[in-house]
C-alpha positions in Angstrom: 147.4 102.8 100.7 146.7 106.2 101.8 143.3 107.1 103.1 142.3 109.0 100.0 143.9 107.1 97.4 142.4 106.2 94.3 142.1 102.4 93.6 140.8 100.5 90.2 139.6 97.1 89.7 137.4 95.5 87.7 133.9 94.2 88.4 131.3 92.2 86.3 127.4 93.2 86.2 125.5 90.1 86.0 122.0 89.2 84.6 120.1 90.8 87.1 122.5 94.2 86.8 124.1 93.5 90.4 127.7 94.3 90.9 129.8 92.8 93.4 132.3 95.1 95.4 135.6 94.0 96.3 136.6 93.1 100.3 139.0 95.5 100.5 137.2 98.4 99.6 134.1 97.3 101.3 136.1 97.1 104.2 137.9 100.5 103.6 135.2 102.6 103.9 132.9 100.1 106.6 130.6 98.7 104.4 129.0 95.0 106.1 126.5 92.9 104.2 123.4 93.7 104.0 124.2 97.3 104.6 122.6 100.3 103.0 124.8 102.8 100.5 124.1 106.2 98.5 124.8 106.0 95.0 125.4 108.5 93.6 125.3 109.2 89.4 127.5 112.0 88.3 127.2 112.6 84.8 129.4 109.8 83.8 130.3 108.2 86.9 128.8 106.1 89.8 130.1 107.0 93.4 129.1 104.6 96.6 129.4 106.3 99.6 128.2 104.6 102.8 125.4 105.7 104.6 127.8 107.3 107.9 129.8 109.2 104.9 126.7 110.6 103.2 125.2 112.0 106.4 128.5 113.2 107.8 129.0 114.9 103.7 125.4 116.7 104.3 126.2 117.8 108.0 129.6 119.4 106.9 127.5 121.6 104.1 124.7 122.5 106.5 127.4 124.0 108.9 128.8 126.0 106.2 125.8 127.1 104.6 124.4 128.0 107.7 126.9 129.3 109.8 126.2 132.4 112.3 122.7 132.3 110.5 120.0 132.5 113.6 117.0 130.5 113.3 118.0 127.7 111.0 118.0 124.5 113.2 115.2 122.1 112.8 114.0 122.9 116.2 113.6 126.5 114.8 112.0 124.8 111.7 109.3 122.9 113.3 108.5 126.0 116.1 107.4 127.9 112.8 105.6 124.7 111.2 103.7 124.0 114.2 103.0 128.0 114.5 102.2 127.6 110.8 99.7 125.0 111.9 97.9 126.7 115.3 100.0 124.5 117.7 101.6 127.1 119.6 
């Protein structure tokens, strides 16, 4: 299986409206137990992403939003709060 490939299988909901993911595509994208996901509701579809693909998702759209932009980092951001605030 490639390493974008789509996959299907089918899952039951139970009582309490849990869903139980299948091994291998926990393990395909690094999911453990107990371990925290984004889920994300798309109109009419669900999408898990683990938490190291969310954050790595929202720092590749920062960079390109913000590219050759000066005085967007958060160190910039919080030199202006505390400014904002009388700190400096």
């Amino acid at each position: 299986m490639s390493e974008h490939a789509k996959r299907s299988t089918w899952a039951q909901i139970s009582a309490t409206g849990r869903i139980s993911l299948p091994a291998e595509f926990r393990k395909a994208i690094g999911l453990e137990r107990g371990g925290k996901v984004l889920v994300e509701l798309d109109g009419n579809d669900i999408r898990i992403r683990s938490v190291h693909e969310a954050v790595a998702r929202a720092q590749a759209l920062s960079r390109r939003l913000f590219a050759g932009k000066p005085n967007v980092s958060v160190d910039d951001f919080l030199a202006h709060r505390r400014e904002d605030w009388g700190e400096e």
